[in-house]
C-alpha positions in Angstrom: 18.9 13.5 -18.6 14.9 12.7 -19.2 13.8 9.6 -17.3 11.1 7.8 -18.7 8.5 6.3 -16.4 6.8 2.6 -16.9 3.5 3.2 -17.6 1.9 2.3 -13.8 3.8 5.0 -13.3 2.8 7.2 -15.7 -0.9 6.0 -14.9 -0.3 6.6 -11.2 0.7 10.5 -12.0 -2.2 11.1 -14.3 -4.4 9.4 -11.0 -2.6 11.8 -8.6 -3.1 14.8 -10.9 -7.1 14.2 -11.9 -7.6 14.1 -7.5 -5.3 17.4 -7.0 -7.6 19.1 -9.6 -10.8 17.5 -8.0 -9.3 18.8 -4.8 -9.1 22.3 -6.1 -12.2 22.6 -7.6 -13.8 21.7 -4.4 -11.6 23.8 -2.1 -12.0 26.8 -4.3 -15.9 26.2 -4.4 -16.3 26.0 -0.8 -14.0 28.8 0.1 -16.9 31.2 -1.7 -19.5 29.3 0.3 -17.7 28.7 3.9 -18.7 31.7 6.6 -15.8 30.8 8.9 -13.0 33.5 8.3 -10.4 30.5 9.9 -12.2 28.0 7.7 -11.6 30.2 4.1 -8.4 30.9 5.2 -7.6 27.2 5.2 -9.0 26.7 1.9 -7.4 29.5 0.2 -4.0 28.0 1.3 -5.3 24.5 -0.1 -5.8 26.4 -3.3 -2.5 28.3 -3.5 -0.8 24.6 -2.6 -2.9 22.6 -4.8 -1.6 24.8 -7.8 1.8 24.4 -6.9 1.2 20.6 -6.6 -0.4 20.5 -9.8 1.9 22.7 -12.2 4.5 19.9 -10.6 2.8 17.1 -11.3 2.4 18.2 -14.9 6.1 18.9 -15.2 6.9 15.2 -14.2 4.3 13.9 -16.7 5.8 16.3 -19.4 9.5 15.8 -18.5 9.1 11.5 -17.8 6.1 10.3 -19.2 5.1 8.1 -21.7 2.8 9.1 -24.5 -0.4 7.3 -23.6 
């Protein structure tokens, strides 16, 4: 069953999906940059999670969303 989403829905996803991939760009960015072995770690992780986050945001918009 595909559920469809109203479209402040829809718009909300597409918000939440352009900040996870400003989020990533930054956090991969600073990870080259950051001296702090602790620090890089963090950010790596941030990566490897924002990924995840956004490959699933993109399956909800594919799977429930409306054609804008």
């Amino acid at each position: 069953m595909t559920t469809k989403y109203a479209l402040h829905e829809t718009l909300e996803l597409h918000e939440l999906l352009t900040f996870k991939n400003l989020c990533l760009t930054k956090s991969s960015t600073m990870s080259s940059l950051v001296k702090c072995e602790e620090l890089k770690a963090i950010l790596t992780m941030d990566v490897t999670t924002g990924k995840q986050h956004i490959q699933q945001l993109q399956e909800l918009l594919q799977n429930g969303g409306s054609n804008l």
